[in-house]
C-alpha positions in Angstrom: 131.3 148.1 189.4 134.7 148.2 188.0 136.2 151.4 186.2 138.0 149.8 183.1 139.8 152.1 182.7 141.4 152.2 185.8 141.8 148.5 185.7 143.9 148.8 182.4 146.2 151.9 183.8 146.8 149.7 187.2 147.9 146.8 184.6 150.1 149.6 183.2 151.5 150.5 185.9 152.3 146.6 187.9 154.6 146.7 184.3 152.1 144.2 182.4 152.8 144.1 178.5 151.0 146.4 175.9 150.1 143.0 174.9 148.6 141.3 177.1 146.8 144.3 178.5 145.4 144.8 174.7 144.2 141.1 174.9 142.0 142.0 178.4 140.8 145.1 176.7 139.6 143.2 173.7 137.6 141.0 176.0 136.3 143.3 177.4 135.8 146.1 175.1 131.9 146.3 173.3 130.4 144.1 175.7 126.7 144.0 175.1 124.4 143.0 178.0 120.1 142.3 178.3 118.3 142.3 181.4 115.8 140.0 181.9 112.6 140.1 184.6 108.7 139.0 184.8 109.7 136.2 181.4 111.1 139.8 179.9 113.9 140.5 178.3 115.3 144.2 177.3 116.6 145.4 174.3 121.1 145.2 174.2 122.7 147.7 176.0 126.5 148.7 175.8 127.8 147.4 179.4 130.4 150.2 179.6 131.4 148.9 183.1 132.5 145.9 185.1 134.6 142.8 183.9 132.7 139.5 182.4 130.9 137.5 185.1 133.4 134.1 184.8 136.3 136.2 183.6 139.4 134.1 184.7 141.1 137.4 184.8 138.6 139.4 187.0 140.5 138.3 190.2 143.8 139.1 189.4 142.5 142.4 188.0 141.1 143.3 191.3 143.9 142.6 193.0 145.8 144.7 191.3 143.7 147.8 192.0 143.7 148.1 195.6 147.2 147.8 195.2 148.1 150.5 192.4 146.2 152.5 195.0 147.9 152.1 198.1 151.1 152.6 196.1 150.0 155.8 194.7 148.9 157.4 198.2 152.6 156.5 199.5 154.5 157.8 197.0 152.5 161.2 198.2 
């Protein structure tokens, strides 16, 4: 499961605009999810976590990540 906020700060960092990283937040931000099993379905819940299955973004997101991570344990 992804940590959005550590997906936003790696954008942050890889020098991606207050814009555009504003525009993946908003996709992102109040996601509502059900679960459904046995023909049941639950009440919403607030998906706090993790990037929208089909996101064309997810991908490039990840990537970042590992990255930002590596780069930080260098500089140490």
């Amino acid at each position: 499961m992804a940590n959005r906020i550590g997906l936003w700060k790696a954008m942050q960092n890889f020098g991606c605009s207050e814009h555009f990283i504003h525009m993946a937040r908003q996709l992102h931000d109040g996601m509502m999810a059900r679960v459904t099993g046995n023909g049941a379905v639950s009440e919403d819940f607030a998906a706090t976590n993790g990037t929208k299955q089909g996101c064309l973004l997810v991908p490039i997101l990840f990537a970042l990540v590992p990255f930002a991570m590596m780069m930080d344990a260098y500089r140490d």
